[in-house]
Every structure is written in structure tokens, then in C-alpha cells.
C-alpha positions in Angstrom: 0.0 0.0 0.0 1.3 3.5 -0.8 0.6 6.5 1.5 0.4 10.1 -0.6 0.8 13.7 0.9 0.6 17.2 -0.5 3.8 17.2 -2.2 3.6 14.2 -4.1 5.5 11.6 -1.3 4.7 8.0 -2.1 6.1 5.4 -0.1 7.2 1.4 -0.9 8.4 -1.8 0.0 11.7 -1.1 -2.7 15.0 -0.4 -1.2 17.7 2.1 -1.8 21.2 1.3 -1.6 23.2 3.4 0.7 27.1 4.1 -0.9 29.0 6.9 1.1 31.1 9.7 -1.2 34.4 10.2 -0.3 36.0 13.7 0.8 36.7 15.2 -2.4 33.3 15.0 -2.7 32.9 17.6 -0.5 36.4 20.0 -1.9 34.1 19.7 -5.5 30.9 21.2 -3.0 33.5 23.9 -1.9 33.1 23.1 2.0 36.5 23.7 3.8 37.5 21.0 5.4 37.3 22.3 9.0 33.4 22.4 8.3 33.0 19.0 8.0 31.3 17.2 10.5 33.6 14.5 12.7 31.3 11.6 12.0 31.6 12.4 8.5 35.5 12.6 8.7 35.3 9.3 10.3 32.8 8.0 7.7 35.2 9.1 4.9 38.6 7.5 6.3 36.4 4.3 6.6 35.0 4.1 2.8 38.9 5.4 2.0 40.3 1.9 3.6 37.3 0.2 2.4 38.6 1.6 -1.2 42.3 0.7 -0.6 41.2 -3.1 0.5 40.0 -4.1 -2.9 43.0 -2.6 -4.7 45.2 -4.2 -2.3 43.2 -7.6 -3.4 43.4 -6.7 -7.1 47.3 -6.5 -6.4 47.0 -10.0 -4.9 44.8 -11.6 -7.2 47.4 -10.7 -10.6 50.0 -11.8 -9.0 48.7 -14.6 -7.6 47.5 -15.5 -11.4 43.9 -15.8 -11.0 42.3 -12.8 -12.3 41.6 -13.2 -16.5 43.8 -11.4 -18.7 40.7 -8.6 -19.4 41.1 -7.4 -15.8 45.1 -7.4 -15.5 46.1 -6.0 -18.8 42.5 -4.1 -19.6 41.4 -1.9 -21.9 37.8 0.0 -22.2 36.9 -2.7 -24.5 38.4 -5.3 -22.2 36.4 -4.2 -19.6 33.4 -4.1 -20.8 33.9 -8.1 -22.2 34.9 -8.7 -18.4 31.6 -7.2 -17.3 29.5 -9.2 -19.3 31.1 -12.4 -18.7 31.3 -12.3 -15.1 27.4 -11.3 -15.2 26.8 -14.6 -16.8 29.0 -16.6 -14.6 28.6 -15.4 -11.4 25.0 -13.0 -11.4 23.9 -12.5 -7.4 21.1 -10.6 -6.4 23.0 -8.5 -3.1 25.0 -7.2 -6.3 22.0 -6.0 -8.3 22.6 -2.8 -7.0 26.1 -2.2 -7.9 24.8 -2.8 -11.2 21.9 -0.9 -11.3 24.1 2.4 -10.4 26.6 1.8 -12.7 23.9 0.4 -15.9 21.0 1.5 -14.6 18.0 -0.7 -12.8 17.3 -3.9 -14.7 14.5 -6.5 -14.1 17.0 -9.7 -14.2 20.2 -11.2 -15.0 19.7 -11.2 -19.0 18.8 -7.5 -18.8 21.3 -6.5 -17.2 24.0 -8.4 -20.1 21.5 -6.7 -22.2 21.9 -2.9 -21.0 26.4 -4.0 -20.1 26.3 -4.5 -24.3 24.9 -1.5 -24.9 27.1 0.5 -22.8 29.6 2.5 -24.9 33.0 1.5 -24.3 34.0 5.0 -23.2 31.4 5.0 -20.2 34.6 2.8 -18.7 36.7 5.3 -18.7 36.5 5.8 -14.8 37.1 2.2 -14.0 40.5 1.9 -15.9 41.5 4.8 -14.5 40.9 3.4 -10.8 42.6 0.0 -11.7 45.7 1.7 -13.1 45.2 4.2 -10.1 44.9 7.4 -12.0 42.5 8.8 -10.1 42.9 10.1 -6.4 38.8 10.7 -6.1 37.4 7.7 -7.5 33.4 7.7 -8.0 31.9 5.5 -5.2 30.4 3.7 -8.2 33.2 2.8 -9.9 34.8 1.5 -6.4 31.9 -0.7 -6.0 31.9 -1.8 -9.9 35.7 -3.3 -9.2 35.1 -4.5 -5.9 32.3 -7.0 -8.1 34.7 -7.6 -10.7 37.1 -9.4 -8.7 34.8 -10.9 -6.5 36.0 -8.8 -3.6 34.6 -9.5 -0.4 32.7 -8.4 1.6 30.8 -6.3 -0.6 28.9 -3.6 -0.8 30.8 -1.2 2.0 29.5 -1.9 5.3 29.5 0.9 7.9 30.3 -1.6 11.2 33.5 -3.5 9.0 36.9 -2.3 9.4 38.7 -3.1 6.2 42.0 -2.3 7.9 43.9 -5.5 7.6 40.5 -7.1 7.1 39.9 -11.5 7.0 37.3 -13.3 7.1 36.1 -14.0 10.6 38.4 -11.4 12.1 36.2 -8.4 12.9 33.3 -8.2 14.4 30.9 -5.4 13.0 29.9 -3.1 15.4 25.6 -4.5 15.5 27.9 -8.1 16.5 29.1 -6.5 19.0 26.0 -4.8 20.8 24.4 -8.2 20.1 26.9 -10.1 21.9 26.7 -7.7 24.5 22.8 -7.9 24.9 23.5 -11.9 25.2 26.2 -11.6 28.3 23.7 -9.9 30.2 21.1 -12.0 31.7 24.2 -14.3 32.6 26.0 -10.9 34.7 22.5 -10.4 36.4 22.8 -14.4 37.7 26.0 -14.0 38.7 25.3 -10.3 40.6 22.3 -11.8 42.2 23.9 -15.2 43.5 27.1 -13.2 44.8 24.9 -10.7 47.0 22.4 -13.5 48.6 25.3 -15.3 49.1 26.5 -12.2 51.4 23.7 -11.0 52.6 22.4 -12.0 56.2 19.8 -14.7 56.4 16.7 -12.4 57.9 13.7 -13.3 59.8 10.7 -14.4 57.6 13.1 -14.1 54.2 14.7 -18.2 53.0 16.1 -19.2 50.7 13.8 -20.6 48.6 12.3 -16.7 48.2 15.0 -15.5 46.8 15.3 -18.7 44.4 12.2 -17.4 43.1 12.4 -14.0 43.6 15.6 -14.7 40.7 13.8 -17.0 38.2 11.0 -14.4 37.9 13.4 -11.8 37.0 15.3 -13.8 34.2 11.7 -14.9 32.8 10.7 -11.1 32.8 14.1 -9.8 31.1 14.5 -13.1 28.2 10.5 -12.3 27.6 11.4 -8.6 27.2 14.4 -9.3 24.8 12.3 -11.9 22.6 9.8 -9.2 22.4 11.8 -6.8 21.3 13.6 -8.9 18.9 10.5 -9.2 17.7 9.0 -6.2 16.7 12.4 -3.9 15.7 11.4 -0.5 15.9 8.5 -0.3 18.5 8.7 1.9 21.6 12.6 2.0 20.9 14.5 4.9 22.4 18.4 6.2 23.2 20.7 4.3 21.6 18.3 1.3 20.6 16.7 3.5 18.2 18.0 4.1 14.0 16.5 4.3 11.1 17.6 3.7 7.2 16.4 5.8 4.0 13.5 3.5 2.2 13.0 4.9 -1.7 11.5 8.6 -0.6 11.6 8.7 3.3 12.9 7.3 6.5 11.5 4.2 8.4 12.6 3.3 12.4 14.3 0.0 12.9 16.3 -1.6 15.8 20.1 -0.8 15.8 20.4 -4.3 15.9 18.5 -5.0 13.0 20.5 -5.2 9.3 18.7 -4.1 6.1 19.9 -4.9 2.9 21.3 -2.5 0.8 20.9 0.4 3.5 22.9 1.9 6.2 21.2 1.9 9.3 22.2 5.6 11.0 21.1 7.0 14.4 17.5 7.7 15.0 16.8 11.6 14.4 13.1 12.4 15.1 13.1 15.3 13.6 14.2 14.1 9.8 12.3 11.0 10.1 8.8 13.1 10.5 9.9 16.0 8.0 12.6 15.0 5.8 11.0 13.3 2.9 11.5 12.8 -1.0 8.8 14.7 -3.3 8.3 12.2 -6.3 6.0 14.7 -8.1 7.7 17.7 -9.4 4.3 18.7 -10.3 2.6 19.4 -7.1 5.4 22.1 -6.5 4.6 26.2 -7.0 6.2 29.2 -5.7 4.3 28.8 -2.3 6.9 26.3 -1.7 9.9 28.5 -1.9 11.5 28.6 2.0 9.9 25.1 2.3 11.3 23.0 -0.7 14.7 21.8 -1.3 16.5 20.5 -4.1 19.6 19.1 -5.6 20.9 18.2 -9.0 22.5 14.8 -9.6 22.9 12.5 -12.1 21.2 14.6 -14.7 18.0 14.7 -13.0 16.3 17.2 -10.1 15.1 15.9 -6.8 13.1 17.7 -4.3 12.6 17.5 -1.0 10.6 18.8 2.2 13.1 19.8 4.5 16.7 20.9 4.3 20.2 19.0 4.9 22.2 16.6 3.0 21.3 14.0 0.8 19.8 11.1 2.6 22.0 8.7 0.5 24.7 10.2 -0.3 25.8 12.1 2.9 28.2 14.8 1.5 25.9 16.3 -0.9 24.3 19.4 0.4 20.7 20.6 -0.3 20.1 23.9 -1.9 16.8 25.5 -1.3 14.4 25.9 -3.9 14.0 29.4 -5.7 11.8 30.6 -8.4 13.9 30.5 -11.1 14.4 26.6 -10.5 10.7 26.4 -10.4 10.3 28.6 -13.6 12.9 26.7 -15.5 12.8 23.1 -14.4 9.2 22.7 -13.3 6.7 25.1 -15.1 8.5 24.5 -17.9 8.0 20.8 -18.1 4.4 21.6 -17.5 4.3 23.8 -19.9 5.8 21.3 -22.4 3.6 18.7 -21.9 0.3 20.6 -21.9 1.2 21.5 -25.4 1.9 17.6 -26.6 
């Protein structure tokens, strides 16, 4: 079911993947350094190693021999072969993203060989000049595209992974870690409770046997409480049990231990989960909405929005508010066009 408000907002079950840009990113925007936010930094320096990792592995695989001769001598042309023929082999649906930014959404695995044939060999331009590392700022797309190529994983970028010296096994993410926590402790409470009846005085009309009891209750109470919130992420969560992740045109609360695929799960904010939404119909927008629309240019296209900020996937583009030229020229204009077809 879809849920529509003034400005056009529709909302679905289809997910968005989440792909963090790197700093130049924000050096293109013109924001100085010093203005950028420290989670952002940190953000950054993590896609940065994440983006170093699957060169480092591209390094291992040629000289280790196992990589086909399109991927360690390539060419545009080479590249493009490569793409196709590892779509064939080795098609998965967690990749279907990557693919869809880079060739643009597809409806299955022949489509998508489809649209890589039709791709002009020059389009690969970008990815060359990552593997031949002639690029300082590659696109986050391109870094993805590779990481697929060479079977690099784990893939996409994960937030809670550190891709520092990274193996299979030897990191936990940071939702592992909270989760492993939550486990350990009903066991702590056990052991707290048997250490202080075991030192506290024996007192008239309190044995043994009440305390047993009074202990069992308790662990009933908290394991019922943790199945039932295991069970229904994103109810009456608060604090630092509370995120949310960007769904198509708005944001949705979930449990921060909860994974979504093909989202990044970020700290709850109340505020730009109730206001901060995607307009999907440019056509609902007039000059009354100046001060209260914002937009941004990317990829070619216009996006709107009702509230201010950065982009809700890609975190280090900045929203401009919407003025009446943009409405003149982007918007009526359309309008205008297709009134006269």
C-alpha cells in the first residue's frame, strides 16, 4: 500500500542502496575542510580503507594469477567483455545494485547483459583509470563496480566493518558486537544476584527458597522482554536502541540491531524522520513552496525535498533551497511542455 501527501510523497516496500562519497566530494561542493562534520570525517577515512582493500586484493589476485587477462592488462573494450562475462557466470542478487548504479535498474540477469552490451566503451573510462590508479577521487560507483569484478569481499561497503587488515572471521561489526553484549547480560545479572544473597544476612521471615524465586521471575521477565523486542524492531525503541535507514523517498525506524539490505542503518533523528521526505512529483510544487522545498541536481535529473540537509543517500551532498527560477525553469517549464503535446 502507498501512502500520498501534498507534495507528491509515495512510499514502498523497494529499497535504496546506501554508498558513502568520499571527501573530495565535499572539496568539488567547496566546503573547507574544518566544516565538515567528525562523524563524516570518520565516515570518509572508513569508505577510503574500504577503497584501498579491494585494490590491495586486485594486487593479490594478478599476481597470484587468478584474475583473466581482461582485468590485468584491460582496456575499455576489455572491460566491458569482463563485465559481461562475469554477469553470466557469477549474477547475485545483493550485487543488483552495484549494477543498477553503474547500468541502470534492470529487471533480471539477461537485462542486465543486455543494457552492459549496450554501454559505450567509453562510459569505462572511470574504472581503468581506478585500476591503473589514476585517479585520487574515485566515483563511489566505480569503487563498488571493481570490488564486483574481482569478486571482492565483503561487498557492498559496510558501515560496522573495518577493512583495515581485514579477513574473514576477524572483525566483528559493530551490531555483533552490541548483540553479543545484549547476550552476556542476563548471565552478569545471575551471577550479581547469586554473589549478594550469598552475602547478605539470612533475615527473619526471608529463606532461601524466596529468593530462588524472587531470581527465576526476574530472568523470565528480562528473556520475555528481549524476545519481544527482537521481535517487533522499531516499536517503543529509544536512546541508543533506536536508528533508522532511508526506504526509496523517506525514512522508516528500525532496531540498531537489525540489518537491512542494501541500507545503512544511522542514528535515529526524530526530527528528519517526521519532515525529511523525497517529493516524487515535481508537479505538485509552485512558488508557495519556496523557504519550504529543497532540491539538488545529480545525475542529470532534479530531486526535491521537504526539508533541508544533505542528501539522505549520499551524505556529502548538500541541499540547496528551492528558488523561483528553478521552479520557472525546471518545473513550469515541463508543465508547460507537456500541456502542449
Amino acid at each position: 500500500m502507498k501512502n500520498k501527501n501534498s507534495w507528491g510523497y509515495q512510499g514502498d516496500c523497494q529499497m535504496i542502496p546506501v554508498i558513502p562519497v568520499i571527501l573530495m566530494e565535499f572539496q568539488k561542493a567547496g566546503v573547507d575542510h574544518a566544516e565538515i562534520p567528525t562523524n563524516r570525517i570518520k565516515l570518509i577515512n572508513m569508505f577510503i580503507k574500504y577503497q584501498e582493500s579491494i585494490l590491495q586484493e586486485l594486487e593479490k589476485k594478478k599476481a597470484d594469477k587468478t584474475l583473466s587477462m581482461r582485468i590485468s592488462q584491460p582496456t575499455l573494450a576489455k572491460l566491458k567483455e569482463e563485465c559481461i562475462e562475469v554477469c553470466k557466470a557469477r549474477y547475485k542478487r545483493k550485487d543488483e545494485n552495484i549494477l543498477s548504479l553503474f547500468f541502470g535498474k534492470q529487471e533480471d540477469q539477461a537485462s542486465y547483459v543486455k543494457a552492459i552490451n549496450r554501454f559505450e566503451n567509453p562510459k569505462f573510462k572511470p574504472l581503468l583509470n581506478f585500476i591503473n590508479r589514476q585517479t585520487a577521487k574515485p566515483d563511489t560507483r566505480v569503487v563498488e563496480l571493481l570490488a564486483w569484478l574481482i569478486d571482492f569481499e565483503p561487498r557492498p561497503w559496510d558501515i560496522g566493518r573495518n577493512y583495515e587488515g581485514d579477513s574473514e572471521g576477524s572483525t566483528l561489526t559493530a551490531v555483533e558486537q552490541k548483540e553479543e553484549e545484549e547476550q552476556e547480560k542476563p548471565a552478569k545479572l545471575t551471577e550479581q544476584l547469586s554473589l549478594k544473597a550469598s552475602v547478605t544476612p539470612q533475615k527473619k521471615g526471608f529463606n532461601r527458597r524466596t529468593l530462588v524465586v524472587s531470581i527465576v521471575v526476574l530472568l523470565l521477565c528480562s528473556s520475555a522482554y528481549w524476545f519481544w523486542k527482537m521481535q517487533m524492531p522499531g516499536t517503543g525503541l529509544s536512546g541508543h536502541e533506536a536508528c533508522m535507514y532511508w526506504n526509496v523517498d523517506h525514512y522508516v525506524q528500525i532496531s540498531c540491531n537489525k540489518k537491512v539490505d542494501g541500507a545503512m542503518v544511522i542514528a535515529l533523528d526524530s526530527a528528519k524522520m517526521n519532515n525529511f521526505k523525497r517529493i516524487m512529483n515535481a508537479d505538485t510544487i509552485t512558488y508557495a513552496a519556496i523557504n519550504k522545498v529543497w532540491y539538488i541536481k545529480k545525475g542529470g535529473q532534479i530531486e526535491y525535498y521537504t526539508a533541508g540537509g544533505t542528501h539522505p543517500i549520499y551524505p556529502t551532498l548538500i541541499l540547496k533551497p528551492i528558488s523561483a527560477h528553478i521552479i520557472r525553469t525546471y518545473i513550469f517549464t515541463k508543465q508547460s511542455g507537456n500541456n502542449n503535446n
